[in-house]
C-alpha distance (Angstrom), angle and dihedral (degrees) to the residues before:
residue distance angle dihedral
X1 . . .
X2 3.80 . .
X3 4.24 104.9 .
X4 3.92 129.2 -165.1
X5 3.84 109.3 -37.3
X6 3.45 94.8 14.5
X7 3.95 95.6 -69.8
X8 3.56 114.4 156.3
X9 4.00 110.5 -117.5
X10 4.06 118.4 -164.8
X11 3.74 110.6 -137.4
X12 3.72 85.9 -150.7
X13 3.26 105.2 53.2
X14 4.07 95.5 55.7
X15 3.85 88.4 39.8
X16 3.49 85.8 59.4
X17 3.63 91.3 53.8
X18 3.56 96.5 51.9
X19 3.50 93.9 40.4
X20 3.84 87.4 76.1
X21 3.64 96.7 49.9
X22 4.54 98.7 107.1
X23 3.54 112.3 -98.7
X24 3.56 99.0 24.9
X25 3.85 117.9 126.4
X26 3.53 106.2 168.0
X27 4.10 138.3 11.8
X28 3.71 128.8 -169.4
X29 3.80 118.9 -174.1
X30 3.47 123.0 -159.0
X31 4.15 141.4 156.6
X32 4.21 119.9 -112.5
X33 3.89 115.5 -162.6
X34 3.61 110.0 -92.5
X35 3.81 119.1 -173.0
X36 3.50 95.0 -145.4
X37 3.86 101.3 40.2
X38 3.72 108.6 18.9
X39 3.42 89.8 -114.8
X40 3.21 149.7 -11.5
X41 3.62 137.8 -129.8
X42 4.27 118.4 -107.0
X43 3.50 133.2 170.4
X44 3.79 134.2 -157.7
X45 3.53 115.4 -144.0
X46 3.74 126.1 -149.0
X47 4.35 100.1 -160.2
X48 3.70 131.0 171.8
X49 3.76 98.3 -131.8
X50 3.79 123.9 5.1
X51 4.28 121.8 -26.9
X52 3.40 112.8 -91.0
X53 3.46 102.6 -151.9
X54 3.93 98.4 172.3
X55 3.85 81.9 58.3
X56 3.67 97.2 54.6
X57 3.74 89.3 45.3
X58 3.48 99.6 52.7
X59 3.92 88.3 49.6
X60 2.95 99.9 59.9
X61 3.74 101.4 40.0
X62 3.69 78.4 67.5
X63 3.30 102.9 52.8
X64 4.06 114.8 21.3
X65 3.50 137.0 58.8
X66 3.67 113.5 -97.0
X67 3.83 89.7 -113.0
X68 3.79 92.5 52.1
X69 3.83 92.5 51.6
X70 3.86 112.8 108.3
X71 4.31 107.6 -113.7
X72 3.78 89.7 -155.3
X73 3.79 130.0 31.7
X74 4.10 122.8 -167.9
X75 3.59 132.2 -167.5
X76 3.69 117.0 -126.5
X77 3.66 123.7 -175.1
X78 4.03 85.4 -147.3
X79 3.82 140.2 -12.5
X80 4.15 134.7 -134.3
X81 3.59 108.5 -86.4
X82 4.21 119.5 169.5
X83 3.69 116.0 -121.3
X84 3.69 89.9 -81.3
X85 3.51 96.1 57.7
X86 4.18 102.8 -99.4
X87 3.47 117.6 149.8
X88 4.06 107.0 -118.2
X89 3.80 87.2 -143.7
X90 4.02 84.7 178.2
X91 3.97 94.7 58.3
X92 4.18 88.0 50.5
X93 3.66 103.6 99.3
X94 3.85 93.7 37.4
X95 4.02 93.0 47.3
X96 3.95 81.8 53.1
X97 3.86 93.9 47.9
X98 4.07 92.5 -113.1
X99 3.72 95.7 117.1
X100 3.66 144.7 20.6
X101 3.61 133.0 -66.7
């Protein structure tokens, strides 16, 4: 995923990060169109009780470059995974009604 100013950002790395955050089952990070950046970094949250978003921001404040830290974080109660269990990182913001089908 291409970040602010055309730095490359590694989904893995900041789901990692956020993975580690209590409560926190599952991350998906992905890039939304942003007219001023290109895009701009997301992640879906999978959580066992409700997002906590202060949480996830502190983390990775901690942890992450500013321009690798997501600007908008959504709960999901799950994400698109192929038979064998891959996250379809691509099908993330449409599964979550964010994009276009």
């Amino acid at each position: 995923m291409v970040g602010p100013g055309g730095v490359n950002v590694y989904p893995a790395e900041v789901e990692a990060v956020l993975a580690e955050v209590p409560g926190v089952r599952e991350t998906a990070v992905f890039g939304l169109p942003d007219p001023a950046w290109g895009q701009r970094v997301c992640a879906a949250v999978v959580c066992a009780g409700d997002l906590d978003e202060p949480a996830l921001r502190s983390a990775a404040a901690a942890r992450l470059a500013p321009y690798k830290r997501p600007k908008q974080y959504v709960r999901a109660t799950e994400l698109p995974h192929t038979v064998t269990g891959k996250l379809l990182r691509r099908q993330v913001a449409v599964h979550l009604g964010l994009a276009p089908g």
